[in-house]
Each structure stands twice: as structure tokens, then as C-alpha cells.
C-alpha positions as CSV (number, residue, x, y, z in Angstrom):
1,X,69.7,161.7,109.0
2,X,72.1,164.2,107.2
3,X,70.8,162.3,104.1
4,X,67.5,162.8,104.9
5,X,67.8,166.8,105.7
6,X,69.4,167.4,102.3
7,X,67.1,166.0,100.3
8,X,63.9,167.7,102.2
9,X,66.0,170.8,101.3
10,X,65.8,170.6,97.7
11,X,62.8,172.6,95.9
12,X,60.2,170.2,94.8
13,X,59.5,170.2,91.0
14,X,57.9,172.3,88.9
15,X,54.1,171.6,88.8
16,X,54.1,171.5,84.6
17,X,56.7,168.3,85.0
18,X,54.3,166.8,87.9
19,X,51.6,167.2,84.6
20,X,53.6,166.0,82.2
21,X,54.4,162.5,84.4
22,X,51.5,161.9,85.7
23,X,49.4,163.0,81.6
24,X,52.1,160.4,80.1
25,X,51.1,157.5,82.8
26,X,47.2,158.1,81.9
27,X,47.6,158.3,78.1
28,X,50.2,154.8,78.4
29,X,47.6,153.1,80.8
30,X,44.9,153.9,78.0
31,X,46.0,152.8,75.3
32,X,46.9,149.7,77.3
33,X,43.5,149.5,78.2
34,X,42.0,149.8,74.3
35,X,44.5,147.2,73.1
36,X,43.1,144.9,75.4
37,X,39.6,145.6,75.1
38,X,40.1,145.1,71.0
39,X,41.9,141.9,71.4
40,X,39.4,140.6,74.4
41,X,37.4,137.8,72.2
42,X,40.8,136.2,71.2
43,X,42.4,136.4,74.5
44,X,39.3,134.7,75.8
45,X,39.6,131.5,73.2
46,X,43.5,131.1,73.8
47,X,43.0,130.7,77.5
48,X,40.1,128.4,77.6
49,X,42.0,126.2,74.5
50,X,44.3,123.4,74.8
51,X,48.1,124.6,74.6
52,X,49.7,122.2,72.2
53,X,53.5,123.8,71.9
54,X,55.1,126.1,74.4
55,X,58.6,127.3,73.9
56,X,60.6,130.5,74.5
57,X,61.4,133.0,72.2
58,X,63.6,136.3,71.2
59,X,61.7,138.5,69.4
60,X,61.3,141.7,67.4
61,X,58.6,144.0,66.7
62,X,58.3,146.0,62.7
63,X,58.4,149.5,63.4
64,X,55.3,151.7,61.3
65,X,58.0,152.7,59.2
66,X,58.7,148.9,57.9
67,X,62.4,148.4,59.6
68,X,62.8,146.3,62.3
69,X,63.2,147.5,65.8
70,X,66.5,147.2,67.4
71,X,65.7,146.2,70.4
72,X,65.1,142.2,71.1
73,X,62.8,141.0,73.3
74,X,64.2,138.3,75.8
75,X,62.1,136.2,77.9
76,X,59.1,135.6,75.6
77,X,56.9,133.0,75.3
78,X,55.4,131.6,72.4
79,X,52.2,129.7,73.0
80,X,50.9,127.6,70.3
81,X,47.0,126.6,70.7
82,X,44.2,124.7,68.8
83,X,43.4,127.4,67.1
84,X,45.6,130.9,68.2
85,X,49.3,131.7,68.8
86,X,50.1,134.1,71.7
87,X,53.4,136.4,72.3
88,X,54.1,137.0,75.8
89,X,55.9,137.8,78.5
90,X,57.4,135.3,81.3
91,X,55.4,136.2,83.6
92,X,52.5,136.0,81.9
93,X,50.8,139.1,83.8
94,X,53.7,140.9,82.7
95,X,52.9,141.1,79.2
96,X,48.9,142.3,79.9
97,X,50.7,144.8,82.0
98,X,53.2,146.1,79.6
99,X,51.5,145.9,76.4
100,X,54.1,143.4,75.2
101,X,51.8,140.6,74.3
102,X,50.4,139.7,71.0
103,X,47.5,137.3,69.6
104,X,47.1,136.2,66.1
105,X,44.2,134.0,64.7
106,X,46.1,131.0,63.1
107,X,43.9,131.2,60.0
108,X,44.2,134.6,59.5
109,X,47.9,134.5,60.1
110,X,51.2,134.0,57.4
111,X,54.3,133.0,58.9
112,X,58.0,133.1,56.8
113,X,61.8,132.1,57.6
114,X,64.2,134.8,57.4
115,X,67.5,136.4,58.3
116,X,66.9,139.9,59.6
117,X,69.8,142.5,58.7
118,X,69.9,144.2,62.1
119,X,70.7,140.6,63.5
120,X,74.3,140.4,63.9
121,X,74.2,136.7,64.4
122,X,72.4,135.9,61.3
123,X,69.7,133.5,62.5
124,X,66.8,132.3,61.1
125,X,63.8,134.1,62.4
126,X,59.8,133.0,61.9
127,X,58.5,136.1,60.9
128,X,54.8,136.3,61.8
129,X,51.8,138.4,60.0
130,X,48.4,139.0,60.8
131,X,45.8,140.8,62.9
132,X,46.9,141.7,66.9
133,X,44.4,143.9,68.8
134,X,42.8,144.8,65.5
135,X,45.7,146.2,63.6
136,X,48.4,144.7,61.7
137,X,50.7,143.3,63.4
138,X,54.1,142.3,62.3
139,X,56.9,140.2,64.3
140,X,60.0,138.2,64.2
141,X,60.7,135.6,66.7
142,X,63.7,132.9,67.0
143,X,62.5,130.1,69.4
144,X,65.4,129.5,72.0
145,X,64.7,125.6,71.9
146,X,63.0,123.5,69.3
147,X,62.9,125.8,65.9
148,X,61.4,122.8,63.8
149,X,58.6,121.8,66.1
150,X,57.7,125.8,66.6
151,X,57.3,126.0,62.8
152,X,55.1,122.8,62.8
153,X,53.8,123.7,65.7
154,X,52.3,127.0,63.4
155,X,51.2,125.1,60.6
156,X,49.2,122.9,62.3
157,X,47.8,125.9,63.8
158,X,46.9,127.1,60.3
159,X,49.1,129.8,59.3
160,X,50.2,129.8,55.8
161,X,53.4,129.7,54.8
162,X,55.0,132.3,52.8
């Protein structure tokens, strides 16, 4: 209880970091909201397709300035359809939560091998171009199992090869 008593004793916080919290949740949860709406046609296609390649990933997202971000992205999925490739989370509802999911149109998409420099380990990465939620979208992935079949798994899709 002593626990309890102190913390009721401490002054509650200032109302303009209350607004600030709460104004950063609503502009996050609408931009969320936007990105979904402008990506709603393809999300509808890849989940009524057949999934023909499944796989984890690591991945990496290009920054607006053009560098790479240095952060990697563990426990992705890349999901390989008839006719779309989907990023995502594991859980899948995850990634619609969090705004860390991506869909390209494999026609409209170009795909390239490459070592990144902020990779320490030097792998080779797929990097992946093309239209996500109606902008430009540019990321780096390095499948945890099967590298080949992901890249053939991509072509057959129809992304072009750089």
C-alpha cells in the first residue's frame, strides 16, 4: 500500500503533455488509416489470390533522404501471390496495426540483388521497387530460408529484374 500512496502523491501532468500524447496517437492512427484506405484495392486481390511462396524475411526500409534505415526488421513475412507480393508482419494483424506492411503490384514492380553498406554482415539483399499505398516505395529484404526460390518466386510474379 505504501507503493500505492506515493504514487497518488505525485502531481498529475501538465495538461499541454496530456495534448501532446493523446494529438500524436490521432495524427499516427490517421495516417495509418489513409495508408490503408490507398492501398485497399490491392490488399483486397492479395487476400482472395492463391499464395504460391511464403518465407520469412529481414528487411529494411529507404529513408526520403535515399540511405537506408538502420534499423532491420525481424519477423517479416514475404508473401508471394499470383499476381502481388506482400511485406508483413508475423502476426499478420500486426502489420495492418503498425503500418509495417507493404504491397507491390508484380508488374509494376523491379526487384535487384545487392549488398547494402549499413549491413555489417555483407549479405545479399533483394531490393524491391514500386508503388506501396500509392507512393514509392522502396525496400531491402534478405529471406531467412530459401533466397533462390524467393527470387523466382518474384519473377514469376512479374517483377523485372534490374
Amino acid at each position: 500500500m505504501l507503493v500505492a500512496g506515493i504514487v497518488s502523491l505525485s502531481p498529475p501532468p501538465p495538461i499541454w503533455f496530456v495534448a501532446f500524447v493523446v494529438g500524436g496517437f490521432v495524427v499516427a492512427m490517421v495516417r495509418q488509416w489513409r495508408k490503408t484506405s490507398r492501398e485497399q484495392l490491392v490488399r483486397e486481390a492479395a487476400s482472395t489470390e492463391h499464395v504460391s511462396f511464403r518465407t520469412g524475411v529481414r528487411l529494411k526500409l529507404r529513408l526520403t533522404g535515399g540511405i537506408w534505415s538502420p534499423k532491420t526488421l525481424g519477423g517479416m513475412e514475404l508473401i508471394i501471390g499470383t499476381s502481388t507480393v506482400r511485406l508483413t508482419t508475423r502476426p499478420e494483424i500486426a502489420g495492418r496495426l503498425t503500418g509495417s506492411e507493404w504491397f507491390f503490384n508484380g508488374n509494376d514492380t523491379t526487384i535487384k540483388r545487392s549488398t547494402l553498406r549499413s549491413d555489417p554482415f555483407r549479405r545479399n539483399w533483394i531490393i524491391i521497387s514500386g508503388i506501396s499505398a500509392g507512393q514509392k516505395a522502396q525496400v531491402a529484404v534478405v529471406p531467412t530460408e530459401y533466397p533462390d526460390q524467393a527470387w523466382e518466386g518474384l519473377l514469376r510474379v512479374g517483377c523485372q529484374p534490374l
